[in-house]
SELUM-164510 format. One record per residue (C-alpha): residue number from 1; x, z, y; residue in three letters. Coordinates in steps of 0.2 Angstrom, whole numbers, plus 5000, padded with zeros to 4 digits. Last residue first. Example, Ala and Ser with C-alpha at 12.3 -4.5 7.8 and 13.67 -1.06 7.14 Angstrom:
nr/c1/c3/c2/rest
2/5068/5036/4995/SER
1/5062/5039/4978/ALA
This chain:
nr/c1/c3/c2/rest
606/4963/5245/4934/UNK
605/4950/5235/4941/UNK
604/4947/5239/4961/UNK
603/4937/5250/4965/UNK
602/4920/5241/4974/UNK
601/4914/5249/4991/UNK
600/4896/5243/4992/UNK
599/4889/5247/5011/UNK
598/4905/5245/5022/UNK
597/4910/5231/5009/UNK
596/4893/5221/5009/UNK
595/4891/5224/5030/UNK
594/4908/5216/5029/UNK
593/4903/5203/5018/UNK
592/4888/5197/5025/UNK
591/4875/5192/5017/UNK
590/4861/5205/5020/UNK
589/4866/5205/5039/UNK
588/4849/5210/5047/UNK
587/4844/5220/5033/UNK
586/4859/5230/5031/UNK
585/4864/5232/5049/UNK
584/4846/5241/5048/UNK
583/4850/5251/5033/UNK
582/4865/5257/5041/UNK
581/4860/5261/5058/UNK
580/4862/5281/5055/UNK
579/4852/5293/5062/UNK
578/4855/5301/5080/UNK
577/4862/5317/5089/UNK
576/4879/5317/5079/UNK
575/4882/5300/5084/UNK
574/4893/5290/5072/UNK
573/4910/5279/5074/UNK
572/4907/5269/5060/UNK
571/4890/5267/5062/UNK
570/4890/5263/5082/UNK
569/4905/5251/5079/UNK
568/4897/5242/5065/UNK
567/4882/5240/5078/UNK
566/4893/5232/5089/UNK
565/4899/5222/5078/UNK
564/4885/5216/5073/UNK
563/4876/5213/5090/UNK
562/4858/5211/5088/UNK
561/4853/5212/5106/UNK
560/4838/5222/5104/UNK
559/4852/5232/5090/UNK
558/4866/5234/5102/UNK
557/4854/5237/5115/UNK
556/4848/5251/5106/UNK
555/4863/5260/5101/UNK
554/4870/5260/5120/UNK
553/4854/5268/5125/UNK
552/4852/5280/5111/UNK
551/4869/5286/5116/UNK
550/4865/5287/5135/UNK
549/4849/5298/5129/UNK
548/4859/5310/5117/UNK
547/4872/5312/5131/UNK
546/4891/5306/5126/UNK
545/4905/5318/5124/UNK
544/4904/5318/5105/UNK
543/4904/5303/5103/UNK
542/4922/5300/5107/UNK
541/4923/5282/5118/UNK
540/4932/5271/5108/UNK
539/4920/5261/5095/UNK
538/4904/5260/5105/UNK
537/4912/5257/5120/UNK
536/4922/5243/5111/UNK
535/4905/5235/5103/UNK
534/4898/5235/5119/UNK
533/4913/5227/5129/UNK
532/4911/5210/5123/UNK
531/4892/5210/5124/UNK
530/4895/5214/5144/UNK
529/4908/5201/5147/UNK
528/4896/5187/5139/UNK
527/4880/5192/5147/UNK
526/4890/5193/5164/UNK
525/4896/5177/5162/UNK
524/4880/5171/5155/UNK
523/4870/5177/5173/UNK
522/4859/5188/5166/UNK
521/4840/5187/5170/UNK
520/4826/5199/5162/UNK
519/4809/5195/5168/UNK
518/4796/5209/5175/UNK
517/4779/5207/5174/UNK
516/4779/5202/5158/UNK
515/4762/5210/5146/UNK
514/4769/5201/5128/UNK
513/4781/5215/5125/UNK
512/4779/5213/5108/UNK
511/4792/5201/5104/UNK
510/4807/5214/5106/UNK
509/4803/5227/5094/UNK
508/4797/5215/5083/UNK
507/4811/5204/5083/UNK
506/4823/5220/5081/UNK
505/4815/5221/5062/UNK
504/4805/5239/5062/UNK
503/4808/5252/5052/UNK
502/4821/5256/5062/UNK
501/4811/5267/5075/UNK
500/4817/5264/5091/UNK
499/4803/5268/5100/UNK
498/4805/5272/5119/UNK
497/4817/5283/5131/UNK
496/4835/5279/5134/UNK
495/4830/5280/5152/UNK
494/4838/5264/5156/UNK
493/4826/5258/5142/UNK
492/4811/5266/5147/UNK
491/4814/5259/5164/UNK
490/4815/5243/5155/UNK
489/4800/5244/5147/UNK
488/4787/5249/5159/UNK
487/4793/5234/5169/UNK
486/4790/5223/5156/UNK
485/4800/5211/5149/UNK
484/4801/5193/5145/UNK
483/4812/5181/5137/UNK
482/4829/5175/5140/UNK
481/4846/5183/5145/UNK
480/4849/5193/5129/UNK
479/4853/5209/5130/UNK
478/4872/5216/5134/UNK
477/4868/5216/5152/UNK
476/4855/5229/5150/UNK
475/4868/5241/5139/UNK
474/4882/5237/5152/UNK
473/4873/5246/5165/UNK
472/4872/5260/5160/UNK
471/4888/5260/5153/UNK
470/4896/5255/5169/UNK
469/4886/5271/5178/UNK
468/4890/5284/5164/UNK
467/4910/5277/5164/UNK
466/4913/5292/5178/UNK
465/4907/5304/5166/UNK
464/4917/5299/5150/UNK
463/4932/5303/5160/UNK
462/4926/5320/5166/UNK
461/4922/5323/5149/UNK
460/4938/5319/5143/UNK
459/4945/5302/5132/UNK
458/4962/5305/5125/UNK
457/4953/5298/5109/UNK
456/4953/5279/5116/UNK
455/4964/5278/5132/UNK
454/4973/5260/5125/UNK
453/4960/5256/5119/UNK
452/4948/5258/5131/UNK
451/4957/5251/5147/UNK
450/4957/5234/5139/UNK
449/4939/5231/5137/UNK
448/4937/5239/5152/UNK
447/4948/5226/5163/UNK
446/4934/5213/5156/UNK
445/4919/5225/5158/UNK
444/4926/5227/5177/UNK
443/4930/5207/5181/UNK
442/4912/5205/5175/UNK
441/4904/5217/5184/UNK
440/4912/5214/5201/UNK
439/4908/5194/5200/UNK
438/4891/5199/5199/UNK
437/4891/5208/5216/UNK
436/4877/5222/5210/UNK
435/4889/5233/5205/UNK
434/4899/5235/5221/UNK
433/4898/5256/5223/UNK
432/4898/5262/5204/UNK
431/4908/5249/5200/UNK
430/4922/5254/5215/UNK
429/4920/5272/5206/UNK
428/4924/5264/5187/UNK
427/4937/5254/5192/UNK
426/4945/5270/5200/UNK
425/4942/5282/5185/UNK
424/4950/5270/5174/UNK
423/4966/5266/5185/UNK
422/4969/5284/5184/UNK
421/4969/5286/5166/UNK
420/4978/5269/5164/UNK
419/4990/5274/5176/UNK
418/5004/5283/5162/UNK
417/4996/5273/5147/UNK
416/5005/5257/5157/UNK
415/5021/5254/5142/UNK
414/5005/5254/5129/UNK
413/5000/5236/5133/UNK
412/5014/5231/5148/UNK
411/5008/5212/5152/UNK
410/4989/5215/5146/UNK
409/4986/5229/5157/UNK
408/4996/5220/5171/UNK
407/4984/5206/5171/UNK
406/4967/5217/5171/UNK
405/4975/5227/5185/UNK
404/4978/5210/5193/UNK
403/4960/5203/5188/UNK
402/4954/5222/5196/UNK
401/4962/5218/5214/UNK
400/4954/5199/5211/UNK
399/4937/5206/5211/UNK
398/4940/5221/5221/UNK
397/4948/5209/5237/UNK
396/4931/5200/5235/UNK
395/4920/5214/5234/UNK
394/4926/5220/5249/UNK
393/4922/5203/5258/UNK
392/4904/5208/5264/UNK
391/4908/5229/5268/UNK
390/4923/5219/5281/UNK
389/4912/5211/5292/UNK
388/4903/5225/5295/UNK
387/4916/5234/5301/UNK
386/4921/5220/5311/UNK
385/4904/5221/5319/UNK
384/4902/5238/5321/UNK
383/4915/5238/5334/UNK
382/4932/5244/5336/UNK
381/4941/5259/5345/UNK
380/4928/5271/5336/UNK
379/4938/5269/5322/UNK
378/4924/5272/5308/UNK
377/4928/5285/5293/UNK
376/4917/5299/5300/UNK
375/4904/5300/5283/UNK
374/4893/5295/5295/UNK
373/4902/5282/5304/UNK
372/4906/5272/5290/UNK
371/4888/5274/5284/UNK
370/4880/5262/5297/UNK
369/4890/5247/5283/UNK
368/4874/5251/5271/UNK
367/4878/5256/5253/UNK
366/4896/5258/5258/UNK
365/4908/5247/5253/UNK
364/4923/5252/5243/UNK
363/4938/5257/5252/UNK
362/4951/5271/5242/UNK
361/4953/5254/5228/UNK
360/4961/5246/5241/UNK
359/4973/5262/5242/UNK
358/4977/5268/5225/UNK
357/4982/5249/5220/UNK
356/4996/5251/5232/UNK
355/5003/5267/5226/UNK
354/4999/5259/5210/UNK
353/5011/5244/5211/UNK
352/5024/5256/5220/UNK
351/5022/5267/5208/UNK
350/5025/5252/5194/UNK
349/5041/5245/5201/UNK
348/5044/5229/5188/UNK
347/5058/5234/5177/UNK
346/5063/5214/5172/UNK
345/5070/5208/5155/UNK
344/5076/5188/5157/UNK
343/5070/5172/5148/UNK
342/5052/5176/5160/UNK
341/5035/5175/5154/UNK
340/5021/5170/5169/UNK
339/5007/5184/5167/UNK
338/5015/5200/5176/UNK
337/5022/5190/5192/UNK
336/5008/5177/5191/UNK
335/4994/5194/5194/UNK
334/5008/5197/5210/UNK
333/5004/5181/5215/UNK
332/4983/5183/5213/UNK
331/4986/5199/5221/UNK
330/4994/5190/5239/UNK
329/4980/5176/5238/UNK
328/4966/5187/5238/UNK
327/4976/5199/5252/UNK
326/4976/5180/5261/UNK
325/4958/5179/5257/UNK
324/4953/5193/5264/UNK
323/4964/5191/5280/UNK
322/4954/5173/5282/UNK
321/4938/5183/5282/UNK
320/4943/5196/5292/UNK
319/4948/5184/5308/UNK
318/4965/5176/5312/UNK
317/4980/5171/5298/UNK
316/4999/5166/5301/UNK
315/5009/5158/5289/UNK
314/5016/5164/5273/UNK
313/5035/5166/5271/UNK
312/5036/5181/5261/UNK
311/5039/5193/5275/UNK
310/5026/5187/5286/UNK
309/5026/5174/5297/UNK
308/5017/5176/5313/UNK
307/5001/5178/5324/UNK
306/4994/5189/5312/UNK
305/4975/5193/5315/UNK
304/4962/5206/5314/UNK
303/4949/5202/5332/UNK
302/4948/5206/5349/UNK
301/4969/5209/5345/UNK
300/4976/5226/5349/UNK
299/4989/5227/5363/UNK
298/4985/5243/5374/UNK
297/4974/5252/5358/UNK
296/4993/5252/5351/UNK
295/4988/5249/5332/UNK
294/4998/5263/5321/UNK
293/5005/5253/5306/UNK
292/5002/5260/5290/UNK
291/5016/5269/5284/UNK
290/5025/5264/5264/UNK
289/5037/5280/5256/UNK
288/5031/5278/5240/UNK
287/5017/5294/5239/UNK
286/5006/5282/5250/UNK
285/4992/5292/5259/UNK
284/4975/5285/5258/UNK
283/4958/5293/5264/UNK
282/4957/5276/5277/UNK
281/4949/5278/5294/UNK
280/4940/5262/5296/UNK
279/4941/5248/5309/UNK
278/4961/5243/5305/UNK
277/4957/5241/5287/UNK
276/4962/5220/5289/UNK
275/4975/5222/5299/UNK
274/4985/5237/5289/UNK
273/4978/5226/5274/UNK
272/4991/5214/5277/UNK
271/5004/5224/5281/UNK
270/5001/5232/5264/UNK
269/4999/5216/5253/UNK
268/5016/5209/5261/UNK
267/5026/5228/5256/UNK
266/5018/5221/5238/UNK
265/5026/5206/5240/UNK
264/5044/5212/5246/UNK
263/5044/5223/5230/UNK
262/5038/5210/5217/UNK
261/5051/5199/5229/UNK
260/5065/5210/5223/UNK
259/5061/5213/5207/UNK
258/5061/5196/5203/UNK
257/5079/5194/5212/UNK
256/5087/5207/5203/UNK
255/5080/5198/5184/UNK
254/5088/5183/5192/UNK
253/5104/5188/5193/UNK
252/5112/5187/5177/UNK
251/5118/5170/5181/UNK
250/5114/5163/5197/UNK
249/5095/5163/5202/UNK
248/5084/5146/5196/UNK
247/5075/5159/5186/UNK
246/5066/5166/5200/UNK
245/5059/5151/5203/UNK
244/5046/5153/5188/UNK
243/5038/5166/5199/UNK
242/5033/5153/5214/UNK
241/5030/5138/5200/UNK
240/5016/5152/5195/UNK
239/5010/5154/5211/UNK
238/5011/5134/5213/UNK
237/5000/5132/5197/UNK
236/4986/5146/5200/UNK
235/4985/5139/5219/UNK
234/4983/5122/5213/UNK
233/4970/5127/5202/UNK
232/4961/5138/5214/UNK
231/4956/5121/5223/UNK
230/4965/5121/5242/UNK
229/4952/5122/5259/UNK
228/4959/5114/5273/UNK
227/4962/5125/5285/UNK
226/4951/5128/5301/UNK
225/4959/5127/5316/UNK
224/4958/5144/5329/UNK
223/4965/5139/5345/UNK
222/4980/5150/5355/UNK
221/4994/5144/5350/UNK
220/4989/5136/5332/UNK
219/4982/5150/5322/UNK
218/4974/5147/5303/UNK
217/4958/5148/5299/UNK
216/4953/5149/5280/UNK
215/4969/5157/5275/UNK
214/4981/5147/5260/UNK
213/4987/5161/5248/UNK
212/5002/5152/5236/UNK
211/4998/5131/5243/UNK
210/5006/5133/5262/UNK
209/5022/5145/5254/UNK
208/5024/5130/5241/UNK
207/5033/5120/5249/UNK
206/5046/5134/5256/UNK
205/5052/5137/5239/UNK
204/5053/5120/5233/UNK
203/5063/5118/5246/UNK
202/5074/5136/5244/UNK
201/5073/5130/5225/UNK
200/5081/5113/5226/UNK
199/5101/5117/5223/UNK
198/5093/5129/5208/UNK
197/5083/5116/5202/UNK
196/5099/5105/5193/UNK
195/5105/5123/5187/UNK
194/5089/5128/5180/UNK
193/5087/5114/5168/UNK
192/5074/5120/5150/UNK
191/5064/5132/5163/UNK
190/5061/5122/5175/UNK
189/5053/5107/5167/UNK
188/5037/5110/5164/UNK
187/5035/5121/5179/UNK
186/5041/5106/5188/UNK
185/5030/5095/5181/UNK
184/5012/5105/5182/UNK
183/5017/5108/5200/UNK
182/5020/5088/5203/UNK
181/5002/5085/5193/UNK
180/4994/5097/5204/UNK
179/5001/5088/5220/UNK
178/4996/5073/5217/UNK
177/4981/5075/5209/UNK
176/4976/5084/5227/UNK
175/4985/5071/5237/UNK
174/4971/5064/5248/UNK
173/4964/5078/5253/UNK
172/4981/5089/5254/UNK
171/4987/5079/5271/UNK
170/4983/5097/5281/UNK
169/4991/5107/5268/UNK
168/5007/5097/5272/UNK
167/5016/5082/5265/UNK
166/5030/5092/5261/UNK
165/5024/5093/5243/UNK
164/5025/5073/5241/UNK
163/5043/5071/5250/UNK
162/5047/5087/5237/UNK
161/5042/5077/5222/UNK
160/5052/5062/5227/UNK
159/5068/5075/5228/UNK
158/5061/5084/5213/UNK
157/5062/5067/5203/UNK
156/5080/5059/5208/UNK
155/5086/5077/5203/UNK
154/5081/5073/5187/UNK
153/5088/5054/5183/UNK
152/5107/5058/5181/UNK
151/5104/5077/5169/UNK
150/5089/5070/5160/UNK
149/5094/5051/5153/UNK
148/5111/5051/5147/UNK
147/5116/5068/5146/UNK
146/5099/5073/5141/UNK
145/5097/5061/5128/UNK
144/5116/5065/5123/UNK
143/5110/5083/5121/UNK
142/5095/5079/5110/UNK
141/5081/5095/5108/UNK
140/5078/5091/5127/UNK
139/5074/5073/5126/UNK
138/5055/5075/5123/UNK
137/5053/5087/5139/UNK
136/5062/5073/5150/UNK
135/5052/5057/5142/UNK
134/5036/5067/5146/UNK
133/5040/5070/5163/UNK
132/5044/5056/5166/UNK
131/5027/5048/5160/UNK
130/5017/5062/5168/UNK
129/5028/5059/5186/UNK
128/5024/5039/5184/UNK
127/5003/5041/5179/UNK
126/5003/5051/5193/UNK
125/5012/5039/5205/UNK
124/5001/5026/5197/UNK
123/4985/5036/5201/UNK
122/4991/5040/5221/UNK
121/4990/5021/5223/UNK
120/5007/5012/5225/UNK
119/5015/5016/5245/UNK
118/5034/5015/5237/UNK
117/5045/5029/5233/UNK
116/5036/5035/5216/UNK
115/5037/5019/5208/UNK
114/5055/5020/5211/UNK
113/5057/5034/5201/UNK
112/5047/5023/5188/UNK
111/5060/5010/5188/UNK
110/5073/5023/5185/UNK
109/5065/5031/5171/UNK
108/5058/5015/5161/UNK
107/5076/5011/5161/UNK
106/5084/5025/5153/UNK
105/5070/5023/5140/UNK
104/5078/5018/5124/UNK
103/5083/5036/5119/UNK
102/5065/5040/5122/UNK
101/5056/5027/5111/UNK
100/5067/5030/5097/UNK
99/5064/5049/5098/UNK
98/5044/5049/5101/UNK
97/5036/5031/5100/UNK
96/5017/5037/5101/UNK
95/5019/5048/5116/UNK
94/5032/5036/5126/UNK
93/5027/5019/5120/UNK
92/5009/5027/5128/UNK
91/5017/5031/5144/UNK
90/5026/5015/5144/UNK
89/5009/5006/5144/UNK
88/5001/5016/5156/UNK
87/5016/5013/5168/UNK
86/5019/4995/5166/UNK
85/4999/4991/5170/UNK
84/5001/5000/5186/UNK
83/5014/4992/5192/UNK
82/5008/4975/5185/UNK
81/4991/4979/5195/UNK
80/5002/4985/5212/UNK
79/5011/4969/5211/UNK
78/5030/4966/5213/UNK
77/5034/4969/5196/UNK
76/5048/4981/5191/UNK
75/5037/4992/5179/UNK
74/5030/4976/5172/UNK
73/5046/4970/5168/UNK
72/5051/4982/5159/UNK
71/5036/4984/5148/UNK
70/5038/4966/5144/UNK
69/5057/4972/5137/UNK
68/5047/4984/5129/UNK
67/5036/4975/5119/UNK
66/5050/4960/5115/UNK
65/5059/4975/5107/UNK
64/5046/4982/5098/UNK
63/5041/4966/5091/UNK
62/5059/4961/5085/UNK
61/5059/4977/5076/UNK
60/5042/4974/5069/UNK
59/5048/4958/5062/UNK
58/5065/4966/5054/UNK
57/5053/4978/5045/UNK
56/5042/4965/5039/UNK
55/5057/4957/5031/UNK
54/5060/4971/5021/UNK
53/5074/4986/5025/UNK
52/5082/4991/5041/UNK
51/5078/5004/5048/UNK
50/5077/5002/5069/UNK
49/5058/5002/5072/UNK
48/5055/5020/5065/UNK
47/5043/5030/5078/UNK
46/5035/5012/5085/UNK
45/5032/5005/5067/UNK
44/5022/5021/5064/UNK
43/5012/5023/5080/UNK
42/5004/5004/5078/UNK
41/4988/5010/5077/UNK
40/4990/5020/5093/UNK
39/4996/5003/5100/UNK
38/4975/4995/5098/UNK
37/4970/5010/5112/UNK
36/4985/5006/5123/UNK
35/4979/4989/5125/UNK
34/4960/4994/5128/UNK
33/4962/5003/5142/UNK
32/4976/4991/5149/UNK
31/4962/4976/5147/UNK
30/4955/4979/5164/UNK
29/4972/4982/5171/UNK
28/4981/4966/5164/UNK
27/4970/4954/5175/UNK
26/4980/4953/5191/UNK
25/4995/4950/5180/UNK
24/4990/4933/5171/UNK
23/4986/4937/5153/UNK
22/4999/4930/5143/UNK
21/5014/4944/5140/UNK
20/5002/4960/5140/UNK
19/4990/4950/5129/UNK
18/5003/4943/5116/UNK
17/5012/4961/5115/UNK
16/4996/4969/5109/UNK
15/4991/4956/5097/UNK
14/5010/4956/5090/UNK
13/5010/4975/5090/UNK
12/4992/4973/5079/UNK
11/4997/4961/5067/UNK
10/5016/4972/5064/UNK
9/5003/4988/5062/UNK
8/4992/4975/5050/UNK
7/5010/4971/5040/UNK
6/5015/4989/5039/UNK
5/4998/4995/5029/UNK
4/5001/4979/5018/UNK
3/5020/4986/5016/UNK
2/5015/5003/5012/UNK
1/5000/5000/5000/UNK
């Protein structure tokens, strides 16, 4: 079968090569598609073209080379269409060829270097940095590849790239693929050839300052311009090029400069909020050494502002909105910092990461923003607008302040037991004030789920306490987001009250409530976050230090919402109030074969 399998793949390169070489050039992009579908049939002949052996093999040797000589010359054509067509096809020779097509590419690279100087369509110069790309990451497990190939061509790409970066956040519109694709690459490629970045890295550096926490209005002299807003894609991807730089240091320096900017990043956070916090008066001392700056009442802005670069580079900012999201931009750095891995060990500077976590979690919004000045937090120096103004975008700075936590958490495991107790009771007391904001109550479930764990049986009453609210809230979440219910019942269910006799199949103790004046909307995010956590509050928190009535509550929504898992958890880790769920985890999950091995433990034959 292997020679009449070879001769349809040598068919198919002669079909493919024909049309690229006799269809005039103005018409080759709307057969590309289709061209670069019939070559992944030929994927074996393009992996092994050089061994000898049978005349078919000789043949499909000739093929491949008169395929990419074509290739060649379409990548050096004078029209935009041959352009194009040259580097879809090369892209494919590339994936499908591996090895042999790589170490013949040395001159695919350069014409597509120059691809990216000239004015082709943003779509070609993608196509160009993904097909270098590709040729570079495949030719680093060969050191004559890269000697030939990687270390003569590379710098050539980041100094293109950088033209495209520099373009400005004003230009970003029309080079939004552009730039993500460039970020993709260099993170790509950074890691495997530091030394060639490491002459680039104060550019790239400064490039990326515009795309790491962009603010909605930004200060030109005295006018306020509105930036152009930058997709949360590109900001994940340049804060994660931002961390990656660090390894572009010189030798057995770059775990001194992580440290470093960890450190000058979190002094950034505090500067900033210093503007942003400047209405109220915050219950926050830092035990690290950090001072809020004093505003001079003589030479306060109307309105929060910084009128000039901060320590990181970022560029100035006006209005509490735009400081928001510059202290949004800040933690969704330092969240890259503990998420981006690193070929060196670093001692990140926890107490000052939860000296800084203590105070935005200290400011949680009020139920009305009038309540700053009754509890005598207001500064009577500014208005009730700003303070306003600051209870909307608090939720906000919590959401991605929690993310972060949720990010170190899963960075240091076990290594963070000594915050996690406090980090636990200050989730759960910004819940408590900003749980309606859905974004708030998946972020906390999700930062729960990992808080648990690791706290499990260390678990006090105090602690168990201040998770009453979430778990309140939580159980009605956990249920399933369609149907109807009644008034009557709900409150019966947050009270832990009704009949939750299990006699009954779940069905019927949901399907009845036929009267629905009431009808019970999740969001599936929150649905989702919330029937993860279920089974995890079931399993971790010590039964013994929950009520009766919260107990009966978190064991009926995991049976209404017929979680087995959760229901496993709640008979594994039994209430001493209630009666087991174990006959009705064995109905509803019959077949099941770990509902089978918790009801029928087997010996094994001796």
């Amino acid at each position: 079968m292997a020679p009449v399998e070879a001769s349809y793949e040598a068919v198919a390169l002669r079909a493919v090569t024909y049309r690229l070489t006799t269809t005039p050039t103005q018409h080759l992009p709307n057969i590309t598609p289709h061209l670069s579908a019939q070559l992944e049939r030929c994927k074996s002949v393009l992996s092994t073209p050089g061994t000898p052996g049978s005349k078919d093999r000789a043949e499909t040797s000739t093929l491949f080379h008169k395929l990419n000589t074509r290739i060649s010359s379409l990548l050096q054509d004078r029209s935009i269409e041959g352009r194009w067509t040259g580097v879809v096809m090369a892209k494919s020779a590339v994936e499908l060829g591996g090895y042999e097509a790589v170490q013949g590419s040395a001159r695919w690279t350069r014409s597509l270097l120059t691809i990216l100087n000239k004015n082709d369509p943003p779509t070609t110069k993608v196509l160009s940095i993904i097909t270098i790309t590709r040729i570079f990451v495949l030719a680093r497990e060969y050191a004559t590849l890269i000697r030939e190939i990687v270390t003569p061509n590379l710098p050539s790409l980041v100094s293109a790239c950088l033209q495209i970066l520099d373009v400005g956040v004003d230009s970003i519109r029309t080079h939004l693929n552009l730039v993500e694709i460039v970020l993709k690459s260099f993170s790509q490629l950074i890691g495997r050839h530091p030394t060639i970045f490491r002459t680039y890295a104060p550019r790239i550096r400064e490039a990326l300052v515009q795309y790491i926490a962009p603010a909605s209005m930004l200060s030109s002299g005295d006018q306020l311009l509105p930036s152009v807003p930058v997709p949360e894609s590109i900001r994940e991807d340049a804060r994660k090029l931002y961390v990656q730089l660090h390894e572009c240091a010189p030798k057995n320096a770059s775990a001194e400069e992580w440290e470093t900017a960890l450190r000058r990043l979190i002094t950034t956070i505090h500067e900033t909020a210093d503007e942003v916090f400047r209405s109220i008066n915050e219950n926050w001392e830092s035990v690290v050494g950090y001072y809020p700056v004093q505003h001079n009442i003589e030479a306060l802005q109307p309105i929060p502002s910084r009128l000039e670069k901060d320590s990181i580079g970022l560029g100035p900012w006006v209005g509490i909105p735009s400081g928001a999201e510059r202290i949004n931009g800040l933690l969704g750095l330092l969240e890259q910092y503990f998420r981006t891995p690193a070929s060196y060990s670093t001692s990140p500077t926890i107490g000052h990461i939860a000296d800084m976590f203590n105070r935005l979690f200290s400011v949680a919004r009020p139920p009305s923003p009038r309540d700053w000045e009754s509890s005598g937090r207001a500064d009577s120096r500014f208005e009730r607008a700003e303070r306003e103004e600051l209870s909307n975008i608090l939720p906000d700075i919590h959401v991605a302040l929690i993310r972060t936590v949720q990010a170190i958490l899963s960075r240091l495991q076990a290594s963070s037991l000594p915050i996690a107790p406090e980090l636990l009771l200050q989730v759960s007391w910004v819940f408590e004030k900003e749980s309606s904001v859905p974004a708030i109550r998946v972020a906390t479930y999700a930062v729960l789920a990992l808080l648990l764990p690791l706290l499990g049986a260390t678990l006090d009453k105090e602690s168990v306490e201040s998770l009453r609210p979430l778990i309140a809230a939580c159980c009605p979440d956990a249920l399933p987001p369609t149907g109807h219910t009644s008034s009557s019942e709900l409150s019966d269910f947050a009270k832990g009250k009704g009949n939750g006799s299990l006699s009954k199949k779940p069905e019927s103790i949901v399907g009845p409530l036929a009267v629905s004046d009431t009808i019970h909307q999740v969001e599936p995010d929150v649905h989702s976050a919330a029937s993860d956590l279920l089974p995890l509050l079931l399993s971790y928190i010590p039964s013994g230090l929950v009520t009766k009535n919260l107990r009966a509550t978190m064991d009926r929504a995991a049976i209404l919402s017929q979680n087995r898992e959760a229901i496993l958890a709640s008979i594994q880790n039994a209430s001493p109030h209630h009666a087991s769920n174990l006959p009705l985890l064995a109905r509803l999950y019959a077949n099941d074969i770990k509902v089978q091995c918790l009801i029928k433990p087997r010996m094994p034959v001796i």
